[in-house]
C-alpha positions as CSV (number, residue, x, y, z in Angstrom):
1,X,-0.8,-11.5,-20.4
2,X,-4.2,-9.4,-20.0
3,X,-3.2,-6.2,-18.2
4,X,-6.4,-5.2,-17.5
5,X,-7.8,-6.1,-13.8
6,X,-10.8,-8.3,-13.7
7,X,-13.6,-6.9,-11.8
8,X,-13.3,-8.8,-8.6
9,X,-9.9,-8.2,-8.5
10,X,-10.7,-4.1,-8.8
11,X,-13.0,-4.9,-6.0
12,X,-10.4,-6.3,-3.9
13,X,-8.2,-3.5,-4.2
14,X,-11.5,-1.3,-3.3
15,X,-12.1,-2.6,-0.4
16,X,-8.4,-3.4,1.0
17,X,-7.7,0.5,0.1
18,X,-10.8,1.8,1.6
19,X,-10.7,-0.2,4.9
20,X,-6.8,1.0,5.6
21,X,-7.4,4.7,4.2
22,X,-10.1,4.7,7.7
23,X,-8.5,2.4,10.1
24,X,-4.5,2.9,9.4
25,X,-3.6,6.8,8.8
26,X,0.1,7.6,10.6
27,X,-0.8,8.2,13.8
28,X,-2.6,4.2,13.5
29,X,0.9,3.1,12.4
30,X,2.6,4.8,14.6
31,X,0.3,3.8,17.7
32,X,0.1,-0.1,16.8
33,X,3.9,-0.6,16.3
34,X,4.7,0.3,19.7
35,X,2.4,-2.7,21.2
36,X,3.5,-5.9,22.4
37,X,2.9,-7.8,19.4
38,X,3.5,-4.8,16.8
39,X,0.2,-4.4,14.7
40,X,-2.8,-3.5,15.8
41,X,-4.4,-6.8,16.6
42,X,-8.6,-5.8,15.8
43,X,-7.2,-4.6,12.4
44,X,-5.3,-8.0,11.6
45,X,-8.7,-9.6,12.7
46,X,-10.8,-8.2,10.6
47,X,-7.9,-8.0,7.5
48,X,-7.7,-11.7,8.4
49,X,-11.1,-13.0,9.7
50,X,-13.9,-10.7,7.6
51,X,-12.0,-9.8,4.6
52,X,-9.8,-13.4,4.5
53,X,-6.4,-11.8,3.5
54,X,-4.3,-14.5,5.7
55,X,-6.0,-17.0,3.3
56,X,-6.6,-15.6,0.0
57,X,-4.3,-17.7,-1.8
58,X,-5.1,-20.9,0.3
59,X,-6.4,-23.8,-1.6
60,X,-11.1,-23.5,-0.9
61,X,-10.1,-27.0,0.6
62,X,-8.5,-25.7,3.7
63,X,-10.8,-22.5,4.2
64,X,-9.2,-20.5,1.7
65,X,-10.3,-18.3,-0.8
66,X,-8.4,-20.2,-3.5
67,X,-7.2,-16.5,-5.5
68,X,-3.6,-16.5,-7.2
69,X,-0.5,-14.3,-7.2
70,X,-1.9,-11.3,-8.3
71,X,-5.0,-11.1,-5.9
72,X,-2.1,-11.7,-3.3
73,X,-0.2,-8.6,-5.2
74,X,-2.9,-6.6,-5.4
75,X,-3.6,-7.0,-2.0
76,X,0.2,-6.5,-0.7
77,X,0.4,-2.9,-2.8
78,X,-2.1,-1.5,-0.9
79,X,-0.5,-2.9,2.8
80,X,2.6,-1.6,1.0
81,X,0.8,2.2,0.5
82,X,-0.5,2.6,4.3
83,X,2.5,0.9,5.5
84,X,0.8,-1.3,7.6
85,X,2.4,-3.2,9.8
86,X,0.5,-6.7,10.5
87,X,1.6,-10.2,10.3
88,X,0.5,-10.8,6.3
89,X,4.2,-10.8,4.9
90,X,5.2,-13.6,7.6
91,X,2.0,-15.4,6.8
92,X,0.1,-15.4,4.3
93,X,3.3,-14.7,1.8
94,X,6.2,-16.7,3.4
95,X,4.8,-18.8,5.7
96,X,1.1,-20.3,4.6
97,X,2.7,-21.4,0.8
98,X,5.2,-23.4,2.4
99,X,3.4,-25.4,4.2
100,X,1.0,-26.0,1.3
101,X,3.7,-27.0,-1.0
102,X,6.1,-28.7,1.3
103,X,3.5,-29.9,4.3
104,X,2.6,-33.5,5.4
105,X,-1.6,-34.0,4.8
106,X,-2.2,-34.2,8.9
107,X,0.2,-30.8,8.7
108,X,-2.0,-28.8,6.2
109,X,-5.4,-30.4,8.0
110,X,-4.0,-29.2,11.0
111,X,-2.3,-26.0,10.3
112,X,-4.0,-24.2,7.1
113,X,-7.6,-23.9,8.1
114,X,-6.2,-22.3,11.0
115,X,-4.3,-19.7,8.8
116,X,-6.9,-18.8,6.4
117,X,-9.4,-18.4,9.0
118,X,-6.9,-15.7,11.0
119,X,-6.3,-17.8,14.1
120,X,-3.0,-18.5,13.7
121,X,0.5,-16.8,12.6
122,X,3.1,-18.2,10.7
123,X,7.1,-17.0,10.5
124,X,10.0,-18.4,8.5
125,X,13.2,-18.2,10.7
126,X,16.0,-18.4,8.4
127,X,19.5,-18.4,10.1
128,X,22.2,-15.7,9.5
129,X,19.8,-13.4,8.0
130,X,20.3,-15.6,4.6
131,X,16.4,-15.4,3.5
132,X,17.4,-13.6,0.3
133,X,19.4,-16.8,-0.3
134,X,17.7,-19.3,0.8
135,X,14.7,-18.1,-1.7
136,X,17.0,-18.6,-4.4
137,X,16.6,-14.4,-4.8
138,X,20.2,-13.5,-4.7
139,X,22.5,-17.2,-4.6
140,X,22.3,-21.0,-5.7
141,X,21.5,-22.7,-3.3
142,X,25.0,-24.1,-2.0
143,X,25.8,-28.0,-3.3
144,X,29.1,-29.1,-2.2
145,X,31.6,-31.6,-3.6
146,X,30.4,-34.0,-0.6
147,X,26.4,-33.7,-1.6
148,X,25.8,-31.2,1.1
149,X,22.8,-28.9,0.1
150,X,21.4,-25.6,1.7
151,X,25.4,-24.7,3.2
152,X,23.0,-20.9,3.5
153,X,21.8,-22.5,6.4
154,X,25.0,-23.0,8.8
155,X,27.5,-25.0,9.8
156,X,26.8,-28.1,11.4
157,X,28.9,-27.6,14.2
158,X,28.8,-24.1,14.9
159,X,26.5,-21.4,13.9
160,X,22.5,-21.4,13.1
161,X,20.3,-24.3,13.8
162,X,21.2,-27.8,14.4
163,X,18.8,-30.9,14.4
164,X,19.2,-34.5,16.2
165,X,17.1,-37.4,16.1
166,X,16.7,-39.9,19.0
167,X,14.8,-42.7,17.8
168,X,12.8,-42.6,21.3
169,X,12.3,-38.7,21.0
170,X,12.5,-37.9,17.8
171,X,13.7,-34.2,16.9
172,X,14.8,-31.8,19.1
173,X,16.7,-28.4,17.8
174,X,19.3,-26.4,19.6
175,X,20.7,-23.1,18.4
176,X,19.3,-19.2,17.8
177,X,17.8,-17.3,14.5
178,X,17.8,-13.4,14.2
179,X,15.7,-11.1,12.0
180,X,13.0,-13.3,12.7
181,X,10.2,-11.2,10.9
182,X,7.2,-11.4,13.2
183,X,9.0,-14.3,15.0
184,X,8.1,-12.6,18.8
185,X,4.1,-13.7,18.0
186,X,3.7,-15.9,15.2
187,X,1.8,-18.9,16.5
188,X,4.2,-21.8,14.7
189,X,7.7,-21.5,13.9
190,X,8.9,-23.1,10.1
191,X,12.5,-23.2,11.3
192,X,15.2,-24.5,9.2
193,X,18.1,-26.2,10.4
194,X,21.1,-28.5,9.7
195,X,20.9,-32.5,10.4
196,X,23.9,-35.1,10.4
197,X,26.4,-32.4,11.4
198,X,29.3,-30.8,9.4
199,X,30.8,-33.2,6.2
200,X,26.7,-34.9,5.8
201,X,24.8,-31.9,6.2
202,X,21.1,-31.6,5.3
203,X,19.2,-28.5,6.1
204,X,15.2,-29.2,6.6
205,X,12.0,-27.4,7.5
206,X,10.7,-27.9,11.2
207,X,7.6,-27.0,12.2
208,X,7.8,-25.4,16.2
209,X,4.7,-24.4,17.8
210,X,5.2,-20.7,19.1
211,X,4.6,-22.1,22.7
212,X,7.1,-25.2,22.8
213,X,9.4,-25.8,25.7
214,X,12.8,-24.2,25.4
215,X,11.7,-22.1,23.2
216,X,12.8,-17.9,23.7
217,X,11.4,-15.5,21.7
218,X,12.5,-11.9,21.9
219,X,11.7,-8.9,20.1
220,X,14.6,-7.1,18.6
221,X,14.5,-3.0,18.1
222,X,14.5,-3.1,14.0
223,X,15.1,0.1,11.8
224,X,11.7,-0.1,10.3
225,X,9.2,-1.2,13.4
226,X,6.8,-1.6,11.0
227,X,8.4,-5.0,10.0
228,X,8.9,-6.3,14.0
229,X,12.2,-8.6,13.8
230,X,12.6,-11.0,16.7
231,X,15.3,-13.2,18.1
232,X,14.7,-17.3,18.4
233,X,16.7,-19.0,21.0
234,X,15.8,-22.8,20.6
235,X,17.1,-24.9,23.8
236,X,16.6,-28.6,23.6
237,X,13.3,-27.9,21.4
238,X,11.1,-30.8,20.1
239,X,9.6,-30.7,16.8
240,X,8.6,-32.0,13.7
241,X,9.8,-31.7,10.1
242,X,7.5,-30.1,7.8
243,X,6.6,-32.4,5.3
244,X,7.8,-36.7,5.8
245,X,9.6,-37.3,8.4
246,X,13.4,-38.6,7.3
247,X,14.0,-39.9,11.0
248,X,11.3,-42.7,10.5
249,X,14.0,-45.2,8.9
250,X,15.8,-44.8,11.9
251,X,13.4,-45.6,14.6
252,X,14.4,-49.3,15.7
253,X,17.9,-49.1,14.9
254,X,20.3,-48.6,17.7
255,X,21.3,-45.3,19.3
256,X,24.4,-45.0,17.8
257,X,22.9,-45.4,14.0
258,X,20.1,-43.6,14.3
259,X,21.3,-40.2,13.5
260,X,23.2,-41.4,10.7
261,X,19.9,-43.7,9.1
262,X,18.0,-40.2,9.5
263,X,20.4,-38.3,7.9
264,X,20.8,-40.7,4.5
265,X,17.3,-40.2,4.1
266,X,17.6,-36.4,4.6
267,X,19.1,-36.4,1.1
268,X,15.4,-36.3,-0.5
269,X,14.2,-34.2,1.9
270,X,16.6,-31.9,1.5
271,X,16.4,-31.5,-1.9
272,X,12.5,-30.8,-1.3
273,X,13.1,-28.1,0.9
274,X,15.6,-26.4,-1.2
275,X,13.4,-26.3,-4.4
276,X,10.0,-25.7,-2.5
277,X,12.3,-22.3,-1.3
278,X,13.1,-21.2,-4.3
279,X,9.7,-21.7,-5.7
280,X,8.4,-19.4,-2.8
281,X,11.2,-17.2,-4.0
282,X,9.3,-16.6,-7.1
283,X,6.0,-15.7,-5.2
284,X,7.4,-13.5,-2.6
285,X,9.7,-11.6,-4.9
286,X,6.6,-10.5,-6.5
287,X,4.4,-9.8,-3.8
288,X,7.2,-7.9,-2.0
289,X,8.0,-6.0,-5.7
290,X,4.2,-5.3,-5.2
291,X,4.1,-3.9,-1.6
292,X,7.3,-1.7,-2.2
293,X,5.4,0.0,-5.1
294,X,2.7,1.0,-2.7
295,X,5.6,2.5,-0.6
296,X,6.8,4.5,-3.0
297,X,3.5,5.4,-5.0
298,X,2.0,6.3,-1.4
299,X,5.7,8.6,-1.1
300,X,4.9,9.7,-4.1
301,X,1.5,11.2,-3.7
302,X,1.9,13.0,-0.4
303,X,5.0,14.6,-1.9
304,X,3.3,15.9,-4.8
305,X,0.5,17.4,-2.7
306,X,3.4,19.0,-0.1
307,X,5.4,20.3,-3.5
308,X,1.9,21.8,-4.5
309,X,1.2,23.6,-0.7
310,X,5.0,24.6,-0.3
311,X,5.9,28.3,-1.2
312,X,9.4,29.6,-1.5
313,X,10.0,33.0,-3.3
314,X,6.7,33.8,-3.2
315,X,5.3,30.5,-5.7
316,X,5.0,27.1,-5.1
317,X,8.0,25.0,-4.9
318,X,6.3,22.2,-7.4
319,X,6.2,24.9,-10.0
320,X,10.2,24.6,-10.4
321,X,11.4,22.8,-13.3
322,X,14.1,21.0,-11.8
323,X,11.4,19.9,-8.7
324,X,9.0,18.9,-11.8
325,X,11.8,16.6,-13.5
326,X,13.4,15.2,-10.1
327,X,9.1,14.0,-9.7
328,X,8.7,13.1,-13.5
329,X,11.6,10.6,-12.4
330,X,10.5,8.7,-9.8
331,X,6.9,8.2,-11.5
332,X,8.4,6.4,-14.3
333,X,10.5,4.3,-11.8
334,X,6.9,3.7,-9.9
335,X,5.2,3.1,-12.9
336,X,7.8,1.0,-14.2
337,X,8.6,-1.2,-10.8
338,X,4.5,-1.7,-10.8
339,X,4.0,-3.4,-14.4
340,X,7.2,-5.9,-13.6
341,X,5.8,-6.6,-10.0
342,X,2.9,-7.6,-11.6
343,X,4.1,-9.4,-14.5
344,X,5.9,-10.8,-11.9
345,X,2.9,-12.5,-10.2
346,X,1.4,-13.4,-13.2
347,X,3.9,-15.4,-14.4
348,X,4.5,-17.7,-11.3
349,X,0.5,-18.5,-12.0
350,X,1.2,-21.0,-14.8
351,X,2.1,-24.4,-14.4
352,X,6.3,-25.2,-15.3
353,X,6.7,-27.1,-18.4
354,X,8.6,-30.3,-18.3
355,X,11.8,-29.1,-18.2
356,X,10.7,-25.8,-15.9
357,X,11.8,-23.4,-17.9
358,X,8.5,-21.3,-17.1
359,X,9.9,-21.9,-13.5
360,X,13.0,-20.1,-14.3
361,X,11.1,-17.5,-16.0
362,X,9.0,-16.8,-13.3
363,X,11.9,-16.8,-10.9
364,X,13.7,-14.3,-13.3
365,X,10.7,-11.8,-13.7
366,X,10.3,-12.1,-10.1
367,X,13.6,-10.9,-9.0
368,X,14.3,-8.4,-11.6
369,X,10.4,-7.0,-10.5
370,X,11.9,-6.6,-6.7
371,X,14.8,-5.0,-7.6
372,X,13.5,-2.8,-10.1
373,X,10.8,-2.0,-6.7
374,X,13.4,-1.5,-4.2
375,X,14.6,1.3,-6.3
376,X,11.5,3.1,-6.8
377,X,11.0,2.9,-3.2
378,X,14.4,4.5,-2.4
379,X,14.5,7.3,-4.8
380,X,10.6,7.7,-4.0
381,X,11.5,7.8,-0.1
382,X,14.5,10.1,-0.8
383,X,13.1,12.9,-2.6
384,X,9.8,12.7,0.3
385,X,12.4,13.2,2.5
386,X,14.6,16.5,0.3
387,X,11.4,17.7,-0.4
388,X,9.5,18.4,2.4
389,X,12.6,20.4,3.4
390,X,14.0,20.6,6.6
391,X,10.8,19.4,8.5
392,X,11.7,16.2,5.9
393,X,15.1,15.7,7.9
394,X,13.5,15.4,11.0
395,X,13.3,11.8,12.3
396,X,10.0,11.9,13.2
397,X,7.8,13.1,10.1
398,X,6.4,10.6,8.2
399,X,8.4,11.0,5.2
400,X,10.5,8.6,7.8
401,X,8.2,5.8,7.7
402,X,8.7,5.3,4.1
403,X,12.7,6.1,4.0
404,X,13.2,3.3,7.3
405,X,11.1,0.6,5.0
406,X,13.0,1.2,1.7
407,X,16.3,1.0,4.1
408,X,15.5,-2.1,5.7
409,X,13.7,-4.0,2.8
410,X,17.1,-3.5,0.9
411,X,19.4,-5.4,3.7
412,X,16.2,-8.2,4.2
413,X,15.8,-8.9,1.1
414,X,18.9,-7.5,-1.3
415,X,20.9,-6.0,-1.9
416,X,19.8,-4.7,-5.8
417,X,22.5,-5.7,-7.7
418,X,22.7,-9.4,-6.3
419,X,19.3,-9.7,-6.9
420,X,19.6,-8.6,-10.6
421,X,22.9,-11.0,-10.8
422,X,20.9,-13.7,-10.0
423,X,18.2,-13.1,-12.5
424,X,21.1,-13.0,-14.7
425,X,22.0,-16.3,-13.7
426,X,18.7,-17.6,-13.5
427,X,18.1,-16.3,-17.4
428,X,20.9,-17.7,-18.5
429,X,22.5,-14.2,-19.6
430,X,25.6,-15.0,-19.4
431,X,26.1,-18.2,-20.8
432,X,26.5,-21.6,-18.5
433,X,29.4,-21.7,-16.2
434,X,32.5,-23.4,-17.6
435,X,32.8,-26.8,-15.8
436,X,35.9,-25.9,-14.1
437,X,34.5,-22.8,-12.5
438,X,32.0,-24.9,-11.2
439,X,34.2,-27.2,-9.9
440,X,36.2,-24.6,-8.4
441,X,32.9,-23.2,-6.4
442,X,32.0,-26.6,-5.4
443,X,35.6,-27.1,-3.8
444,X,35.3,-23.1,-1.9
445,X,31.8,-24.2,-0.6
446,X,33.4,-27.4,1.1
């Protein structure tokens, strides 16, 4: 790995830094959460539009700008350090790679060149606020002893999102998703949900376009506003899977066997979907290790400058020792969260050997990188917060904005120590799983 930045990459951070340190202070942040859609819309354009964030890691084929992981980290630290609140995690990390990796060619043709050109939003509606999971960042994806994959996603009876196929209509989806991140204005819906109901379960990707019939979309109040959370209520919804449709074999058969020819062929499909999540999980681990070390570096700084200004007993409080170790502390959990965040990227940028044990690498680095982040962001938000003193306990300073986004990344996307159990896992740490333990898991699953 070459640590050093090439010098198109430092211009990338330039610029990005630059553009936010004029147009998205505080007050900005403060301002554009409180809209209708929860960023500042003429920022996102010109992030999106002029500077091509939505599509910086887009194949050139589709209007991207064809840059890897770590142009996309780069770019997600300094979002991370102004805290801006904008549709780029739901997009350009979760959303766009999907369909990339997992998309049909009319899909991509039709859905990519609007992304990378900023004309249209993307959000990944996971049910029962299992994204973690179904990322592969802190569980297996669940395999029961019936060939059931993806149990994060629901029942198929009760619970989540459930699929039918009618061979004259094809799919329609009932059911409701919370913690939908940007899911109130994101202009298609990747929705996942269950097909051939409870013992046969599949769980697949839908596509949804943000203004399909029966759909609801409502914004929730969230923790940290500057990650808007929205409900999906889907009512009798028609869409299409994202990537080959499994309910082809079944057009021409008779009502009554068409559900049941869709969901045999679900079984490929499934399997697609599950390891096209966890190889986002790799990705978006990183870039999200990389945005929380802009939280926490951007914590970081203005409490260094406050500890500096501050007098108490007639010197400045950053002159104490115990302030100047508490500090010393959380810059060596900064400086340590950055270097794994982005050895992190860098390793999901080379291509799996046979047996994908660079996959499993990647996926490892990628996890340990977020956790290692979400705990420089916490300790970095909790001394801003003691710090400042008592104006620091007041809800409303801005020490706040950082403590609410290390809170609420941690129940998204954690906890910590599932994450690093996973990685574990992944890394093979503790040795393979005796075969009757496995068995045993199987059996709890069904």
């Amino acid at each position: 790995m070459d640590a050093a930045f090439t010098e198109e990459q430092d211009q990338i951070r330039r610029t990005v830094r630059e553009l936010l340190r004029e147009r998205c202070d505080t007050d900005a942040v403060k301002a554009a959460v409180r809209t209708a859609p929860g960023h500042d819309t003429a920022l996102w354009r010109l992030l999106a539009r002029q500077l091509g964030l939505s599509g910086l890691a887009l194949p050139e084929e589709y209007g991207g700008a064809g840059c890897g992981a770590v142009e996309q980290a780069l770019v997600c630290e300094e979002v991370g350090r102004a805290l801006l609140p904008s549709p780029l995690l739901a997009t350009a990390v979760l959303g766009a790679p999907l369909i990339a990796r997992l998309g049909a060619g009319a899909q991509r043709t039709a859905l990519l060149p609007g992304i990378a050109a900023g004309e249209l939003t993307a959000a990944l509606a996971v049910p029962g606020g299992a994204l973690p999971e179904a990322l592969g960042l802190t569980g297996a994806p669940a395999e029961t002893a019936g060939g059931a994959r993806n149990g994060w996603a629901g029942g198929g009876r009760a619970g989540g999102v459930q699929a039918r196929h009618d061979a004259g209509t094809g799919w329609r989806l009932y059911g409701q998703v919370d913690q939908v991140l940007d899911g109130h204005s994101a202009g298609v819906l990747l929705v996942a949900a269950r097909t051939g109901g409870y013992t046969r379960g599949r769980t697949l990707l839908f596509v949804v376009p943000g203004d399909a019939a029966g759909l609801t979309r409502t914004r929730l109040t969230a923790l940290d506003e500057t990650r808007p959370q929205a409900r999906i209520e889907l009512r009798n919804v028609v869409a299409e899977p994202l990537g080959e449709d499994p309910g082809r074999a079944a057009a021409g058969t008779a009502n009554g066997d068409a559900n049941g020819a869709a969901n045999g062929d679900a079984d490929g499909a499934a399997a697609r979907v599950a390891d096209g999540l966890v190889h986002l999980g790799a990705t978006a681990a990183a870039h999200l290790a990389a945005e929380a070390v802009g939280v926490a570096d951007a914590a970081l700084t203005r409490t260094v400058a406050y500890v500096r200004e501050r007098e108490q007993f007639g010197r400045p409080v950053g002159s104490f020792q115990a302030v100047k170790h508490r500090l010393a502390d959380v810059y060596v959990k900064v400086q340590a969260a950055r270097s794994a965040a982005y050895y992190a990227a860098w390793a999901t940028g080379g291509t799996a050997d046979p047996d994908g044990r660079e996959d499993r690498e990647a996926a490892v680095a990628g996890g340990l990188a977020l956790a290692q982040a979400l705990e420089a962001q916490r300790a970095a938000a909790a001394e801003a917060v003691q710090l400042h003193g008592g104006l620091g306990f007041t809800w409303e300073h801005d020490a706040h904005l950082a403590f609410k986004r290390a809170a609420s990344d941690e129940l998204l996307f954690g906890p910590v120590h599932r994450l690093r159990a996973r990685a574990a896992e992944r890394g093979g740490l503790f040795g393979a799983r005796p075969a009757a333990v496995a068995a045993q898991a199987a059996a709890v699953a069904v």
